[in-house]
C-alpha atoms as one frame of an Amber mdcrd trajectory, in Angstrom:
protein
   0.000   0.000   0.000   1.051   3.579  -1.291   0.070   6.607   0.639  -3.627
   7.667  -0.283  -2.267  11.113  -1.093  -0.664   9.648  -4.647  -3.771   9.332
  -5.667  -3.226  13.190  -6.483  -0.395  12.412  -8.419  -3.116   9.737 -10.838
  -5.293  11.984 -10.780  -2.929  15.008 -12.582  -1.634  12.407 -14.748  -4.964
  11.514 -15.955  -5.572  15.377 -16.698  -2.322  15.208 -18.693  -2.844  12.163
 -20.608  -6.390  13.664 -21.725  -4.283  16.433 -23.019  -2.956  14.825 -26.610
  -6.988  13.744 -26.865  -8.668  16.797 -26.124  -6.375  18.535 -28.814  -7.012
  15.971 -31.071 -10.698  16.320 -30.533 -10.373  20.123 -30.820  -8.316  20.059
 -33.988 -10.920  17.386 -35.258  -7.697  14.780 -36.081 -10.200  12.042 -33.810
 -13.943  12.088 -33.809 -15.396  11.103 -30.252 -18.982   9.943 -30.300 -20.186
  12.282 -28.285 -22.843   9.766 -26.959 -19.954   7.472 -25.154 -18.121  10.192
 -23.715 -21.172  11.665 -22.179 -22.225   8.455 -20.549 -18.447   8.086 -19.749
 -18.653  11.142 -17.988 -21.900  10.632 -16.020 -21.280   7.083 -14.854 -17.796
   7.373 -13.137 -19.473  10.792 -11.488 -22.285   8.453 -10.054 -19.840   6.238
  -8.653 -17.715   9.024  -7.500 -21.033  10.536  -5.055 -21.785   7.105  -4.139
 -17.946   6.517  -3.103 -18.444   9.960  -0.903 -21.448   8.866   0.501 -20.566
   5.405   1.765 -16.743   7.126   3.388 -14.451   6.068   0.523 -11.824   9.056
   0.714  -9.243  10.453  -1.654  -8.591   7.587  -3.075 -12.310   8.559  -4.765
 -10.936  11.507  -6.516  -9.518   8.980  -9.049 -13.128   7.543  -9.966 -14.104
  11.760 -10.349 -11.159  12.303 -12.763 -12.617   9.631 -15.317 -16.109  11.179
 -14.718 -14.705  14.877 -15.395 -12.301  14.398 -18.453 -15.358  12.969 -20.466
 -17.171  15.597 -19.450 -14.373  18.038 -21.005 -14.000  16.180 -24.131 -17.788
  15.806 -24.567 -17.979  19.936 -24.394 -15.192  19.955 -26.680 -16.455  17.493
 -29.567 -19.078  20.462 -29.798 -16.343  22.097 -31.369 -14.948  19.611 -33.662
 -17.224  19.157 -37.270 -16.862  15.326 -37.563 -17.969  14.384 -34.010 -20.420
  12.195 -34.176 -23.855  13.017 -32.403 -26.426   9.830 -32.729 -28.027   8.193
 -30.252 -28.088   4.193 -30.470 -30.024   1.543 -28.740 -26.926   0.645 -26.769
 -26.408   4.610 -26.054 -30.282   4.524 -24.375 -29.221   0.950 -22.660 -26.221
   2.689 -20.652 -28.373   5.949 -20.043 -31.305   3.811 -18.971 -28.725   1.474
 -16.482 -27.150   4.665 -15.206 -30.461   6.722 -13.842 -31.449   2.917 -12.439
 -28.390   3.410 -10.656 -29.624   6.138  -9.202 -32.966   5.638  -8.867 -31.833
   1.770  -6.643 -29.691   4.290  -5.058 -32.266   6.564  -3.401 -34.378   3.880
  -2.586 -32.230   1.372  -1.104 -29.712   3.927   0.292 -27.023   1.008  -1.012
 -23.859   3.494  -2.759 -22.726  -0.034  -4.140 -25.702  -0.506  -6.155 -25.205
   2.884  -7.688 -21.339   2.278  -8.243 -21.864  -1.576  -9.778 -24.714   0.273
 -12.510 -22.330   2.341 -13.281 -19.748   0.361 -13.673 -21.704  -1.483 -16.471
 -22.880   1.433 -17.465 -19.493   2.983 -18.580 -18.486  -0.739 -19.593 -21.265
  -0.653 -22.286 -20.558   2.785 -23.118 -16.658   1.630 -23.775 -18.150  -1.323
 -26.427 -18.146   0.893 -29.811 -15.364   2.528 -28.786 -13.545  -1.144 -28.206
 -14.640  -2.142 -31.503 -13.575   0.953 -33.179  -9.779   0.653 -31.567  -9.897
  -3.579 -32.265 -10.617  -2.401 -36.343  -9.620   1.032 -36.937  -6.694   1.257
 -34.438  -5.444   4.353 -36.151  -8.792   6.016 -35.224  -7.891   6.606 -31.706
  -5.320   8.048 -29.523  -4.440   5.706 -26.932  -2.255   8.547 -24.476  -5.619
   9.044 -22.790  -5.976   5.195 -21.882  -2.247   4.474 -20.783  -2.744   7.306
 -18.153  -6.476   6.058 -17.067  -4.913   2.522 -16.054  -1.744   4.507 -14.518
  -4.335   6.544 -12.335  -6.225   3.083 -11.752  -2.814   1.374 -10.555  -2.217
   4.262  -8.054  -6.103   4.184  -7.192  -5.801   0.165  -6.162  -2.183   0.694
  -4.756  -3.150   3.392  -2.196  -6.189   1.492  -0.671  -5.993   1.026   2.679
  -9.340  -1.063   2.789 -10.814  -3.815   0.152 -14.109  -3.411  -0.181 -16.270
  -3.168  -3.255 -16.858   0.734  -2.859 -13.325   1.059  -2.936 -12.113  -1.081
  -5.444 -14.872  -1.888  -8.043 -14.587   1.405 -10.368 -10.805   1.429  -9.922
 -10.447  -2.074 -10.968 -12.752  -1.834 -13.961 -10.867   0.963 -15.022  -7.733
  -0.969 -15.120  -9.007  -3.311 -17.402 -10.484  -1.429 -19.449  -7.582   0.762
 -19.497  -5.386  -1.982 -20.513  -7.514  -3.457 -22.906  -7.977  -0.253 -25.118
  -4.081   0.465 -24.863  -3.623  -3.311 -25.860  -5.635  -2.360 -28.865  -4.961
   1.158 -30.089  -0.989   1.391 -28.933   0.003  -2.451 -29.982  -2.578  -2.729
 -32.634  -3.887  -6.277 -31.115  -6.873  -6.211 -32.571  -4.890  -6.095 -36.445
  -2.520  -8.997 -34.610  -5.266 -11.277 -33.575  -6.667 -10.920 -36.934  -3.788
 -11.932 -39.244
């Protein structure tokens, strides 16, 4: 176990690694479905209250950094011409999973309930974008990714307590993390292929 305060230091990495894909989004060299990265936004935010609510401390701010830098890239695809902007079945699915989330949440009181809907909430959210990276790796800029599963790794390391609150969103992110850095940086998806 780390000290809980490095979480600060995953947390300005993240920031950093968004940096290369909120330029590319601005510059319109990437085109972010603005769908995903609005549902990425909201569902890591869920989690993130539901982690403050149930005592989970700095260690949360990593779960609000994946919530906020969708947020900032979803403003920013405004700005770039070939973002896309259409709303899918699987788009209303994730939507639909994260205000259940939230609705289980109120009722039952139970933060978990509102982190583990948003957990497959944001996984959903990640599937075009999975697809796009295993096909089109070129599409995508993976900086953002490596730095999500670096913040994840310092997330898990400075735990001081294993408990589902604590862990779940951190751990998803680290495999999801990897798994989009396996495919955009080393191109598995073109590997697996041939």
């Amino acid at each position: 176990m780390i000290n809980p305060n490095f979480v600060i230091v995953g947390v300005i990495l993240q920031t950093l690694g968004s940096w290369s894909y909120l330029v590319d989004t601005l510059k319109g060299r990437i085109k972010p479905n603005k769908v995903s990265w609005l549902l990425w936004s909201i569902s890591p935010l869920i989690a993130f209250v539901a982690m403050i609510k149930q005592g989970v401390g700095i260690t949360a701010l990593a779960t609000f950094i994946v919530g906020f830098v969708p947020l900032v890239i979803f403003i920013a695809s405004f700005f770039n011409r070939k973002a896309e902007w259409k709303i899918t079945t699987l788009d209303i699915f994730c939507g639909t999973l994260s205000v259940l989330g939230l609705v289980f949440w109120l009722i039952t009181k139970v933060g978990n309930i509102a982190i583990f809907f948003s957990i497959l909430a944001d996984g959903l959210a990640a599937i075009p974008t999975i697809v796009k990276s295993y096909l089109y790796p070129k599409t995508e800029n993976s900086t953002i990714f490596i730095f999500g599963f670096v913040n994840a790794v310092i997330a898990l390391l400075a735990l001081n307590e294993w408990n589902f609150q604590n862990y779940g969103f951190p751990i998803y992110l680290l495999f999801v993390n990897a798994l989009l850095v396996s495919l955009i940086k080393f191109k598995m998806g073109l590997v697996i292929k041939k």
